[in-house]
PDB file of N, CA, C, O and CB in Angstrom:
ATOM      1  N   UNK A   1     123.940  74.559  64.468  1.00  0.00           N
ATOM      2  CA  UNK A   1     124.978  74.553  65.488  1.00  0.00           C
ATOM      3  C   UNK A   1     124.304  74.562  66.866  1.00  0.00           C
ATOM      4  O   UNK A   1     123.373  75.337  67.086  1.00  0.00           O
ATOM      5  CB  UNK A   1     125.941  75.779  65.321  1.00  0.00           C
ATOM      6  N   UNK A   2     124.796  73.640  67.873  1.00  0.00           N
ATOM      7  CA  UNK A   2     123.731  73.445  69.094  1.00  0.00           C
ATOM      8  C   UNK A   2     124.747  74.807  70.240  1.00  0.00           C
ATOM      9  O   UNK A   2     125.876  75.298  70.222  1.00  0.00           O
ATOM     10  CB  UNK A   2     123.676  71.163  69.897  1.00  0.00           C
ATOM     11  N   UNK A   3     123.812  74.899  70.887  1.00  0.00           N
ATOM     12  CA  UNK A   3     124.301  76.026  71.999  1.00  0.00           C
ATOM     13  C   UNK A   3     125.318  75.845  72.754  1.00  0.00           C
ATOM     14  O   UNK A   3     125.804  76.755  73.426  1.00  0.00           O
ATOM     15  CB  UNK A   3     123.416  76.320  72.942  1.00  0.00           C
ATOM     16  N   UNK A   4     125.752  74.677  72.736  1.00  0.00           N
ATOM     17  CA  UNK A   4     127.155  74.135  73.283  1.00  0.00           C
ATOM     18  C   UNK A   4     128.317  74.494  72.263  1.00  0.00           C
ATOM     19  O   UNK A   4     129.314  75.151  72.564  1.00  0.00           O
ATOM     20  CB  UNK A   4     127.115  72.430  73.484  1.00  0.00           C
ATOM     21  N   UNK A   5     128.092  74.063  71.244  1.00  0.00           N
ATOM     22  CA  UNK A   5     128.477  74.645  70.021  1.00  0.00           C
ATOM     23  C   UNK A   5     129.096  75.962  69.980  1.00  0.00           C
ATOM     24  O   UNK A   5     130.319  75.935  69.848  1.00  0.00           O
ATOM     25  CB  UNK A   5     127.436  74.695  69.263  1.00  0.00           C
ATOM     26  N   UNK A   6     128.647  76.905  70.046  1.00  0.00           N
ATOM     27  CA  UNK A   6     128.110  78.087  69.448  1.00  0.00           C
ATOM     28  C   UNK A   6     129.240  78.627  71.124  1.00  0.00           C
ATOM     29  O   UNK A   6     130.406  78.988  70.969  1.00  0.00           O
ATOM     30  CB  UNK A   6     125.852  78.335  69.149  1.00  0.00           C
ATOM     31  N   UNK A   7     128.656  78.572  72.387  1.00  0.00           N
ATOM     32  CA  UNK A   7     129.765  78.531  73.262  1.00  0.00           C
ATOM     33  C   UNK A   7     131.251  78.705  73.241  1.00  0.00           C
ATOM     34  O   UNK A   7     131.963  79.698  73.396  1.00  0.00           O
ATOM     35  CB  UNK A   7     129.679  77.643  73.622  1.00  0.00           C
ATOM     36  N   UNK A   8     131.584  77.075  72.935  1.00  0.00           N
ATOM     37  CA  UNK A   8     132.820  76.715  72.417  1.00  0.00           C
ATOM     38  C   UNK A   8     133.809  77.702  71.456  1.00  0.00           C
ATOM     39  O   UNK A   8     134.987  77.995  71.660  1.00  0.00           O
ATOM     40  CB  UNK A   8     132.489  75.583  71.725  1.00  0.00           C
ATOM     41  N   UNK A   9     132.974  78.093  70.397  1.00  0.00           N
ATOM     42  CA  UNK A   9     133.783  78.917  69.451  1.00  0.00           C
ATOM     43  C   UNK A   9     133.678  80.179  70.240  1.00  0.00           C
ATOM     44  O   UNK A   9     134.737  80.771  70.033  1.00  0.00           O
ATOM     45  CB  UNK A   9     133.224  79.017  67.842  1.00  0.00           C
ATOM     46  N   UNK A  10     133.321  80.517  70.622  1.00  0.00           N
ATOM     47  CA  UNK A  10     132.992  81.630  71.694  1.00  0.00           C
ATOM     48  C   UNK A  10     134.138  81.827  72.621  1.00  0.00           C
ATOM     49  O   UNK A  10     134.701  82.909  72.790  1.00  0.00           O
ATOM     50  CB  UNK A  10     131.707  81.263  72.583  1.00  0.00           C
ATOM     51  N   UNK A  11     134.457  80.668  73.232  1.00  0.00           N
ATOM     52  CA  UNK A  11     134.799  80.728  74.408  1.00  0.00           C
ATOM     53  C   UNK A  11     136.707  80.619  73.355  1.00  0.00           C
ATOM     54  O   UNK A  11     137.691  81.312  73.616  1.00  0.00           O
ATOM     55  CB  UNK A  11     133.923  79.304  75.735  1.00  0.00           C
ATOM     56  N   UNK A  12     136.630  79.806  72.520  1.00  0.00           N
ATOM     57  CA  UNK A  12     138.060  80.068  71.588  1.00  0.00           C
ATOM     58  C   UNK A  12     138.132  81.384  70.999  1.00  0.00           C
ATOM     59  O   UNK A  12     139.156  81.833  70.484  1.00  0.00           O
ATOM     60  CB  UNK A  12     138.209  79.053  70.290  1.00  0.00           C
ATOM     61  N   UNK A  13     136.958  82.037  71.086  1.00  0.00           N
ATOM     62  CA  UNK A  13     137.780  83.474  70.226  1.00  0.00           C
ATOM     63  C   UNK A  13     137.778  84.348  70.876  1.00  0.00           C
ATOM     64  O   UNK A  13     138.024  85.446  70.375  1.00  0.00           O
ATOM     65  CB  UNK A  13     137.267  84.127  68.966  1.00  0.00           C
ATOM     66  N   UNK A  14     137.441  84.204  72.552  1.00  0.00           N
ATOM     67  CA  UNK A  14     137.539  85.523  73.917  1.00  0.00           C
ATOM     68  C   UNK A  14     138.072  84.653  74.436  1.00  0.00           C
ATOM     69  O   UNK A  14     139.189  84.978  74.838  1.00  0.00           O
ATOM     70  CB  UNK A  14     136.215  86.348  74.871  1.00  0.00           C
ATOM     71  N   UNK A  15     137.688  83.246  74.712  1.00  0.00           N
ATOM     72  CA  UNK A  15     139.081  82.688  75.932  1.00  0.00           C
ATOM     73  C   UNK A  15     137.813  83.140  77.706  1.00  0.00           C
ATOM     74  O   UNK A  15     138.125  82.454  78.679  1.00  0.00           O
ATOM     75  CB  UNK A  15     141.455  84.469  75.711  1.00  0.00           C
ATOM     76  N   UNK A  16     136.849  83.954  77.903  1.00  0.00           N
ATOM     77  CA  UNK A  16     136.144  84.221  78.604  1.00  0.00           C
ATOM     78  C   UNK A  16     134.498  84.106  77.869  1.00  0.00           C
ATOM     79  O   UNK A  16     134.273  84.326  76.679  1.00  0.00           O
ATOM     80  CB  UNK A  16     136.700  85.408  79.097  1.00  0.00           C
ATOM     81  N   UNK A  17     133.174  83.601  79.190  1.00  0.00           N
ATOM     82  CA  UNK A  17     131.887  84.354  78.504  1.00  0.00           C
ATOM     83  C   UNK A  17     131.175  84.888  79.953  1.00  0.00           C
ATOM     84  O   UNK A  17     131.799  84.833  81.013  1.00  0.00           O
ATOM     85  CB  UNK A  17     130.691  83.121  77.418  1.00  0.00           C
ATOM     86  N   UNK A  18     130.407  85.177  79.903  1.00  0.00           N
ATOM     87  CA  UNK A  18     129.813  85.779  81.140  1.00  0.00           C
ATOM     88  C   UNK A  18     128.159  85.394  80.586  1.00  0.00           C
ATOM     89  O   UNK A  18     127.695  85.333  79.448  1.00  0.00           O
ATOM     90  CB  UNK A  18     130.285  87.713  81.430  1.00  0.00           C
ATOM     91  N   UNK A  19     127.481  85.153  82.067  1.00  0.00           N
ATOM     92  CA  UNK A  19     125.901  84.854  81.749  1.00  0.00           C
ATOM     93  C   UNK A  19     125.822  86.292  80.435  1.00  0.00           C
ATOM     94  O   UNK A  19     125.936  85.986  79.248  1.00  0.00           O
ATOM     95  CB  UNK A  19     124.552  85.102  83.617  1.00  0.00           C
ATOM     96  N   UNK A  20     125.677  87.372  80.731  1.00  0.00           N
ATOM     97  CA  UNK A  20     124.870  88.339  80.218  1.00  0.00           C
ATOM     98  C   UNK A  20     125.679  87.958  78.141  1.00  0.00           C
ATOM     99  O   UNK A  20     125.198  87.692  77.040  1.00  0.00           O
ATOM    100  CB  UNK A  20     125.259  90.314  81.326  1.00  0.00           C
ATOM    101  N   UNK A  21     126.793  88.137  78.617  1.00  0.00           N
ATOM    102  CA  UNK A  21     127.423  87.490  77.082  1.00  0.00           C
ATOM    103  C   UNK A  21     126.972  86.855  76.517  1.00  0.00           C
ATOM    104  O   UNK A  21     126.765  87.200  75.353  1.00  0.00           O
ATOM    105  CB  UNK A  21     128.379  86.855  76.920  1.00  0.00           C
ATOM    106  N   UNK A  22     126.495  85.424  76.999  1.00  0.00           N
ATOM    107  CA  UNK A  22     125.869  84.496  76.368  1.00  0.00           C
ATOM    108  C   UNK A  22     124.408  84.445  76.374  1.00  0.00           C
ATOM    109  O   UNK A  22     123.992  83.481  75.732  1.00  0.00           O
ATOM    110  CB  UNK A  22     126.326  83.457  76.777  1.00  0.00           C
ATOM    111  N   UNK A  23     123.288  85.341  77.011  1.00  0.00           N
ATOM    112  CA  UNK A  23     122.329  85.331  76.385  1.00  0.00           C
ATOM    113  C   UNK A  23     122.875  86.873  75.167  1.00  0.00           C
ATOM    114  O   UNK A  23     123.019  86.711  73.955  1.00  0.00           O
ATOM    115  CB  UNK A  23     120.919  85.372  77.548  1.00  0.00           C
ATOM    116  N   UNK A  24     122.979  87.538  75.516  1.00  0.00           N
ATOM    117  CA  UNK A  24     123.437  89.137  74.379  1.00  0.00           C
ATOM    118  C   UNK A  24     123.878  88.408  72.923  1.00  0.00           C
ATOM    119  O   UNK A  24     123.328  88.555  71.832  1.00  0.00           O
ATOM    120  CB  UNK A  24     125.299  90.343  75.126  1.00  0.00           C
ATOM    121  N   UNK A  25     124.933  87.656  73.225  1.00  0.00           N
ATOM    122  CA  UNK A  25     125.174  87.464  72.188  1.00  0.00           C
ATOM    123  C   UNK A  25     124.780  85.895  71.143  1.00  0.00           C
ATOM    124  O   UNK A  25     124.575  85.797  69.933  1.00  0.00           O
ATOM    125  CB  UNK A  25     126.353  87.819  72.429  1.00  0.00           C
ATOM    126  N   UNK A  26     124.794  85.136  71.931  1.00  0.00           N
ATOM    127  CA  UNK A  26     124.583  83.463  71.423  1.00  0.00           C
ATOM    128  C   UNK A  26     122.998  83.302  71.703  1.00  0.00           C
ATOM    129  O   UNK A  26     122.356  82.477  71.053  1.00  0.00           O
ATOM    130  CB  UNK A  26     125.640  82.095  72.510  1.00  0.00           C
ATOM    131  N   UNK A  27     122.463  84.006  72.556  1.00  0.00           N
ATOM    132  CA  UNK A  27     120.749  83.495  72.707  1.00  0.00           C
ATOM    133  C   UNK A  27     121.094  82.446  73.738  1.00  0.00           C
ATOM    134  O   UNK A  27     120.205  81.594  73.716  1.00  0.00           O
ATOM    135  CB  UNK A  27     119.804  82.711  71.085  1.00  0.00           C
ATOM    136  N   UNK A  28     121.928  82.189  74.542  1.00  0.00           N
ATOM    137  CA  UNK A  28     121.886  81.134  75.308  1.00  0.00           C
ATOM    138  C   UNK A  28     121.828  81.743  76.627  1.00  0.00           C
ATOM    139  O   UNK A  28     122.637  82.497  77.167  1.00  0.00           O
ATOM    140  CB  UNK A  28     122.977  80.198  75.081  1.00  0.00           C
ATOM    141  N   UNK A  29     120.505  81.189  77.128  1.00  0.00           N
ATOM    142  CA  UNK A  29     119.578  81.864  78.850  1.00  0.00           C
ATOM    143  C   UNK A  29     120.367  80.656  79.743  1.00  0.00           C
ATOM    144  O   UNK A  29     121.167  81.210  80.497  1.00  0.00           O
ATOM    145  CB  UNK A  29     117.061  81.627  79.004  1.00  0.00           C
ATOM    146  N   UNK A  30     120.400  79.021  79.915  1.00  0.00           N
ATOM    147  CA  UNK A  30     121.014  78.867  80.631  1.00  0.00           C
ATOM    148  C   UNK A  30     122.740  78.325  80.726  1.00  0.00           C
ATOM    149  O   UNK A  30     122.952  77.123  80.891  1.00  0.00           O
ATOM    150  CB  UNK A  30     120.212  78.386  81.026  1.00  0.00           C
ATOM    151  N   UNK A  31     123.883  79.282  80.612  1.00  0.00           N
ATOM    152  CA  UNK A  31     124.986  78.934  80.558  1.00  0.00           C
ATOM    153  C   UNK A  31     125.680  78.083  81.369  1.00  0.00           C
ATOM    154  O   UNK A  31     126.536  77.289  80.980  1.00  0.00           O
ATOM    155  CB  UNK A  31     125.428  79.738  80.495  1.00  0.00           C
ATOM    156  N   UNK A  32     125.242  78.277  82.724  1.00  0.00           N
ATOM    157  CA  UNK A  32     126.035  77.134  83.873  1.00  0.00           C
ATOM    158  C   UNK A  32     125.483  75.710  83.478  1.00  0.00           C
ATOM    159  O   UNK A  32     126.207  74.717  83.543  1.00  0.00           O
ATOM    160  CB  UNK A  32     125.567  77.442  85.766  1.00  0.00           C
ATOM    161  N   UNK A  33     124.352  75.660  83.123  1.00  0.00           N
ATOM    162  CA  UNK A  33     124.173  74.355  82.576  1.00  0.00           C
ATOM    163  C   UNK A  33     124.959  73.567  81.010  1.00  0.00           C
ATOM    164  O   UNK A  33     125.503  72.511  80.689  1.00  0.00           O
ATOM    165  CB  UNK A  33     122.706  74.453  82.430  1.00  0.00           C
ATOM    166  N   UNK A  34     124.627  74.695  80.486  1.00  0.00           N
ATOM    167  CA  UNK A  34     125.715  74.219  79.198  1.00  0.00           C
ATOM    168  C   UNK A  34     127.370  73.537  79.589  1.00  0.00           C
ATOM    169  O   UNK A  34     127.873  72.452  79.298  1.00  0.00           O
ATOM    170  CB  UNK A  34     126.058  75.809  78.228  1.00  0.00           C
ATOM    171  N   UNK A  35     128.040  75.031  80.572  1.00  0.00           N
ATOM    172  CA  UNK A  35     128.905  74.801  80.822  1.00  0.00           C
ATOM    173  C   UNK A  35     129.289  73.543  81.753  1.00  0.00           C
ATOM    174  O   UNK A  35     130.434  73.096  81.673  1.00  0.00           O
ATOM    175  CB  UNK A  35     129.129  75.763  81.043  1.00  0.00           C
ATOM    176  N   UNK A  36     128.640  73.141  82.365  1.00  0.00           N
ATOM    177  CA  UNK A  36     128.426  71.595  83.064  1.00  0.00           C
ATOM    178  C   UNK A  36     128.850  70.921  81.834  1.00  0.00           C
ATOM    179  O   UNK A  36     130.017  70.666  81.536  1.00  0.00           O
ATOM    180  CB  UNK A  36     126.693  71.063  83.661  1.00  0.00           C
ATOM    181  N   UNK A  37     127.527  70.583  80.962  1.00  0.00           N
ATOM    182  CA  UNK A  37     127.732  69.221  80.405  1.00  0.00           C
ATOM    183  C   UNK A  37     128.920  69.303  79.205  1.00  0.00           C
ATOM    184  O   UNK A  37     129.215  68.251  78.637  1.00  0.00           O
ATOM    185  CB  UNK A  37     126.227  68.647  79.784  1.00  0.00           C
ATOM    186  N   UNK A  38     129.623  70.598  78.812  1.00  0.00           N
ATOM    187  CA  UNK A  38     130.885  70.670  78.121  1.00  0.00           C
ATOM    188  C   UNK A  38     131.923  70.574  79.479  1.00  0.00           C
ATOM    189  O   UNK A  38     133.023  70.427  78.945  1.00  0.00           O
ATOM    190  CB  UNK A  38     131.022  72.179  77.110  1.00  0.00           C
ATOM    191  N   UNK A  39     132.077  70.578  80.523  1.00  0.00           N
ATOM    192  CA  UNK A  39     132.970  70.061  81.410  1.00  0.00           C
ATOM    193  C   UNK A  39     132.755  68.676  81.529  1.00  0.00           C
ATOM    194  O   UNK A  39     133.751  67.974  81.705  1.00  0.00           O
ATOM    195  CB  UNK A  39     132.914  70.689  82.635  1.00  0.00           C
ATOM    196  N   UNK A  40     131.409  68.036  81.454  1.00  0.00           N
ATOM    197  CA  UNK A  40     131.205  66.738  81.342  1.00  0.00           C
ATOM    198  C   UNK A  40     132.124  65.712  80.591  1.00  0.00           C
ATOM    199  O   UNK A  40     132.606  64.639  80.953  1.00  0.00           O
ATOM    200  CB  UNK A  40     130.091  66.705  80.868  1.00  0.00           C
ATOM    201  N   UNK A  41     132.207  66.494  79.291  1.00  0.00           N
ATOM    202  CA  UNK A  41     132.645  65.816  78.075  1.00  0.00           C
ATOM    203  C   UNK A  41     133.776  66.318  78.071  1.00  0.00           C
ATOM    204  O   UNK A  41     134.203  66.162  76.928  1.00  0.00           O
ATOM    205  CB  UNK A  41     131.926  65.961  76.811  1.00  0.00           C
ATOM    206  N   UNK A  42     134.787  67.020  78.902  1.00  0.00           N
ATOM    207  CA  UNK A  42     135.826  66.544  78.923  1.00  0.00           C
ATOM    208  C   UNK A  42     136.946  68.257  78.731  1.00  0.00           C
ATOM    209  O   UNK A  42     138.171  68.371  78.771  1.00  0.00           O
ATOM    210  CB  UNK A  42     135.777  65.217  77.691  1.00  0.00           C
ATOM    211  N   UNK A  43     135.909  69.283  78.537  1.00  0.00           N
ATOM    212  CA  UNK A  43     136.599  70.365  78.549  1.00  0.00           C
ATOM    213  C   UNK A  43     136.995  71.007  79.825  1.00  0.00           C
ATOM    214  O   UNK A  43     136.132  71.153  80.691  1.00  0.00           O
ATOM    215  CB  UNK A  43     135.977  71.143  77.857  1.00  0.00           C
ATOM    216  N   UNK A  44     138.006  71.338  79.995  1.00  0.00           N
ATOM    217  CA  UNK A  44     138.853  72.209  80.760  1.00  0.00           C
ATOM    218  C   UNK A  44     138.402  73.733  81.130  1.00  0.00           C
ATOM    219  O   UNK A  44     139.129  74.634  80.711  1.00  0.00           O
ATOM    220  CB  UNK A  44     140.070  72.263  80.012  1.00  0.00           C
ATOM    221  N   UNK A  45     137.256  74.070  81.884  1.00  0.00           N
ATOM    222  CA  UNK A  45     136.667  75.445  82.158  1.00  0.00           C
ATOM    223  C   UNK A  45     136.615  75.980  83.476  1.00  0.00           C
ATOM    224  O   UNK A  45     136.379  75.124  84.329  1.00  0.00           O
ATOM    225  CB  UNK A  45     135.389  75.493  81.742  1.00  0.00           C
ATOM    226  N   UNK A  46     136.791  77.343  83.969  1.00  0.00           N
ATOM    227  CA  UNK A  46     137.482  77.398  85.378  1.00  0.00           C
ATOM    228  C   UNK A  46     136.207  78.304  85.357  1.00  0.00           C
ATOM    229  O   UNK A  46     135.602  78.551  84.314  1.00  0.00           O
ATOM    230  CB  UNK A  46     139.308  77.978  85.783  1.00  0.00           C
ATOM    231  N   UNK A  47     135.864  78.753  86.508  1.00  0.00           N
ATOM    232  CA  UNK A  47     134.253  79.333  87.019  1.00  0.00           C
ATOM    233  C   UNK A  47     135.456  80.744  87.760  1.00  0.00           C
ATOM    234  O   UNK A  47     136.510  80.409  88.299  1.00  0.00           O
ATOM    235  CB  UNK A  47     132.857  77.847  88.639  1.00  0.00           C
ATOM    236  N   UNK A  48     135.152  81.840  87.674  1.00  0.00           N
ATOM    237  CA  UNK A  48     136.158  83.039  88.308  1.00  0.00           C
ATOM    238  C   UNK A  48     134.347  83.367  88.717  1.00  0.00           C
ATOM    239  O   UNK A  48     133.364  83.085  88.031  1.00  0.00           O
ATOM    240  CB  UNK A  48     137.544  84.452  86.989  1.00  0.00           C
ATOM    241  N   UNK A  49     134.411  84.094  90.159  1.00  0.00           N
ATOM    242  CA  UNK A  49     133.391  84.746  90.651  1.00  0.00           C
ATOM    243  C   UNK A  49     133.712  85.922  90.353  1.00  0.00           C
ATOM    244  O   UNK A  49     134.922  86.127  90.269  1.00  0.00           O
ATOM    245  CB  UNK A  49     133.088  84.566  91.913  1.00  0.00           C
ATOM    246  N   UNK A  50     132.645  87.245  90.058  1.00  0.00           N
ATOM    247  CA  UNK A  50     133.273  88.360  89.522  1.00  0.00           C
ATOM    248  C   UNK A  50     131.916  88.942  90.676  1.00  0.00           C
ATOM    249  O   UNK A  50     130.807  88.427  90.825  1.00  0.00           O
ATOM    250  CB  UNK A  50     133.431  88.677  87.498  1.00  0.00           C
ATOM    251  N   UNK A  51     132.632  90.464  91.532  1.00  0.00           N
ATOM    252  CA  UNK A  51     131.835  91.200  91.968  1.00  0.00           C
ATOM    253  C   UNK A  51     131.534  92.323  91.555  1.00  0.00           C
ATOM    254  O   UNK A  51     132.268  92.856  90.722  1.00  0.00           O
ATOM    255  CB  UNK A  51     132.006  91.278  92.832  1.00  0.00           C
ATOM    256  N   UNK A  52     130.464  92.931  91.993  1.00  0.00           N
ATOM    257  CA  UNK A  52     130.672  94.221  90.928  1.00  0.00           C
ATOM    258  C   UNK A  52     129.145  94.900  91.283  1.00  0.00           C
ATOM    259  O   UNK A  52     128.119  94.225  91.199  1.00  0.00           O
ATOM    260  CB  UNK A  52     130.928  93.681  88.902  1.00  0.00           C
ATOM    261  N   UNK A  53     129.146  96.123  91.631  1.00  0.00           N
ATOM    262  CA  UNK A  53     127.966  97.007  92.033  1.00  0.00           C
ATOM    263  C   UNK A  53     126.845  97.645  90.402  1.00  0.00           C
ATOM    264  O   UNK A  53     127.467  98.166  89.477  1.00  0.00           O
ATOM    265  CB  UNK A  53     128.890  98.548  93.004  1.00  0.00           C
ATOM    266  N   UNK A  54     125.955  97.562  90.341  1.00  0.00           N
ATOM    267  CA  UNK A  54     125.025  97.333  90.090  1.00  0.00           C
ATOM    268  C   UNK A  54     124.498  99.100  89.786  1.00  0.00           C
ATOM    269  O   UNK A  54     124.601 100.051  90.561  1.00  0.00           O
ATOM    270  CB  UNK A  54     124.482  96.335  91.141  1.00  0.00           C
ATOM    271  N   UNK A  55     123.961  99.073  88.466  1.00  0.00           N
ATOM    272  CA  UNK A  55     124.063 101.016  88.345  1.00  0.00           C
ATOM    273  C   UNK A  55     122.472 101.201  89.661  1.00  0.00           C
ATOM    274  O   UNK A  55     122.226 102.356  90.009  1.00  0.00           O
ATOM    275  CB  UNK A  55     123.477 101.984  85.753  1.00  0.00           C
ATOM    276  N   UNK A  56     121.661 100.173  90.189  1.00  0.00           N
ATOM    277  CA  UNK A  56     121.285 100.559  91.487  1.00  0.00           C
ATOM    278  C   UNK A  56     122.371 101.017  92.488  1.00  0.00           C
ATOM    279  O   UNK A  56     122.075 101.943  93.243  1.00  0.00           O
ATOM    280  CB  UNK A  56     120.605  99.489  92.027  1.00  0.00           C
ATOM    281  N   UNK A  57     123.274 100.607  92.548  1.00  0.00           N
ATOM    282  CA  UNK A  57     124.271 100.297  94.238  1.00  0.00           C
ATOM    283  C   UNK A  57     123.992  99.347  94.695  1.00  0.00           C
ATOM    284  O   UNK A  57     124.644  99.219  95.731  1.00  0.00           O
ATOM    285  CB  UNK A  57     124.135 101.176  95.554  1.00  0.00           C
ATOM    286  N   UNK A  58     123.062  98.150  94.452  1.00  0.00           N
ATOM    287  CA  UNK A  58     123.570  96.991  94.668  1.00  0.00           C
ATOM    288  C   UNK A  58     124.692  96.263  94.421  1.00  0.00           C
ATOM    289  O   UNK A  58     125.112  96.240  93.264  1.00  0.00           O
ATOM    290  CB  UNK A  58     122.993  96.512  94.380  1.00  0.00           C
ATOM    291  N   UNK A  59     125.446  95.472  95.549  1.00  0.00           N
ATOM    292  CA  UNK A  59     126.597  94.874  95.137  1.00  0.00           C
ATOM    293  C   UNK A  59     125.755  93.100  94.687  1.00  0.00           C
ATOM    294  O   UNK A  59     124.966  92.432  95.355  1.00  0.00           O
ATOM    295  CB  UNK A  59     127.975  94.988  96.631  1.00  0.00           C
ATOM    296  N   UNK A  60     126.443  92.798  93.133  1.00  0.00           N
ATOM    297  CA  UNK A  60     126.176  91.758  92.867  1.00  0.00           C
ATOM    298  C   UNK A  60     127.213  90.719  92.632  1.00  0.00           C
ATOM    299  O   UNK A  60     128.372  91.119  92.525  1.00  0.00           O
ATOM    300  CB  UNK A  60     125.482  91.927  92.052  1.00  0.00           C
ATOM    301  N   UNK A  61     126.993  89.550  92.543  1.00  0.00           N
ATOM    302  CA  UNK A  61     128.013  88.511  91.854  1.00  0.00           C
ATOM    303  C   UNK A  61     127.574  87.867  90.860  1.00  0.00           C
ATOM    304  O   UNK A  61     126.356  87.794  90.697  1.00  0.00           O
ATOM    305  CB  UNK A  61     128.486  87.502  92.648  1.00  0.00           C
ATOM    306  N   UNK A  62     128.265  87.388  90.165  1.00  0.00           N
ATOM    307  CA  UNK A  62     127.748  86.612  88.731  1.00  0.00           C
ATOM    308  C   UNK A  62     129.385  85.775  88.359  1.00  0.00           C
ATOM    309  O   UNK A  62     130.518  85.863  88.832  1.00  0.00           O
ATOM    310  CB  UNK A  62     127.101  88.103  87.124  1.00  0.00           C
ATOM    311  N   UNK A  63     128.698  84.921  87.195  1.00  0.00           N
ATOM    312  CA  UNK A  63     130.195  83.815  87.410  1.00  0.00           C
ATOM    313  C   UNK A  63     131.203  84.749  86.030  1.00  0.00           C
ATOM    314  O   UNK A  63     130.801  85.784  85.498  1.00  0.00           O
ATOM    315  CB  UNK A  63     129.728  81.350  86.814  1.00  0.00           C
ATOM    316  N   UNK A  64     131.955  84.352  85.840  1.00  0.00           N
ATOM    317  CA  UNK A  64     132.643  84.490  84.352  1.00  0.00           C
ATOM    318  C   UNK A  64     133.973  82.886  84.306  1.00  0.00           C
ATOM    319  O   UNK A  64     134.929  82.396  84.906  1.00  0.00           O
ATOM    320  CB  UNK A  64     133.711  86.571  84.282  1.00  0.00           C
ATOM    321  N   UNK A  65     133.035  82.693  83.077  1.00  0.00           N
ATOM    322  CA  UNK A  65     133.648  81.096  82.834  1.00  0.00           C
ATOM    323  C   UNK A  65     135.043  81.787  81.648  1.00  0.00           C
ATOM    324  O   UNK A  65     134.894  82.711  80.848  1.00  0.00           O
ATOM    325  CB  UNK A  65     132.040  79.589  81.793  1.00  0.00           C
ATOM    326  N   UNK A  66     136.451  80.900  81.921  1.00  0.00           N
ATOM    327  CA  UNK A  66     137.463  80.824  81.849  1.00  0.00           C
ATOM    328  C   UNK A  66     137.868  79.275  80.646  1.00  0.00           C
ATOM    329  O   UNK A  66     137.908  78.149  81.142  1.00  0.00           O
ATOM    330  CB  UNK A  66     137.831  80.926  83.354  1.00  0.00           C
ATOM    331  N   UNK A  67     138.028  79.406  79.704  1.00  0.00           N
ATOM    332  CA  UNK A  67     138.902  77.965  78.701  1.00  0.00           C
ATOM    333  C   UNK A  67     139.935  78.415  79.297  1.00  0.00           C
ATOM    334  O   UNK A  67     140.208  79.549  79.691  1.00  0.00           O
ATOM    335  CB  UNK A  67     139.077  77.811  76.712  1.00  0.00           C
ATOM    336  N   UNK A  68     140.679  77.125  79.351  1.00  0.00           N
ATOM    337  CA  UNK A  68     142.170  76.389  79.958  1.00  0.00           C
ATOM    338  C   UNK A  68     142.724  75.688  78.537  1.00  0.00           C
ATOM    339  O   UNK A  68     142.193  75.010  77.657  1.00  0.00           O
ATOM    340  CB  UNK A  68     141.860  74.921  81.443  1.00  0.00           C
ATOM    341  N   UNK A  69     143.678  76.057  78.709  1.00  0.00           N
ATOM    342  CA  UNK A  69     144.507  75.029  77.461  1.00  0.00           C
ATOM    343  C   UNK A  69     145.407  74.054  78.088  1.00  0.00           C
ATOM    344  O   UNK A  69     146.053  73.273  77.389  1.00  0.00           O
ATOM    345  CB  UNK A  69     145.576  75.929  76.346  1.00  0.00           C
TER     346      UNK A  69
END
């Protein structure tokens, strides 16, 4: 099953993935790229910016990708 793959069913059985999700759980390090070339081909995926402080106190951002039906 290719990492696009593996995504997909992913993304059908949360409907959400987040970078850290998809290496934790699928082994997949680069997701915005995946998620490109499955928007390429024709899937429906919305990018939500998520903020959120950091157990430093850094404030960070990171994406969380969204399936559309």
């Amino acid at each position: 099953m290719s990492q696009k793959d593996r995504i997909m069913r992913y993304l059908g059985e949360n409907g959400t993935i987040t970078p850290l999700e998809a290496l934790e759980e699928l082994g997949v390090y680069r997701l915005a790229s995946r998620i490109s070339e499955l928007r390429d081909t024709g899937h429906k995926i919305e990018t939500h910016m998520i903020d959120r402080t950091n157990r430093y106190g850094d404030n960070i951002r990171f994406a969380k990708y969204v399936l559309q039906h």
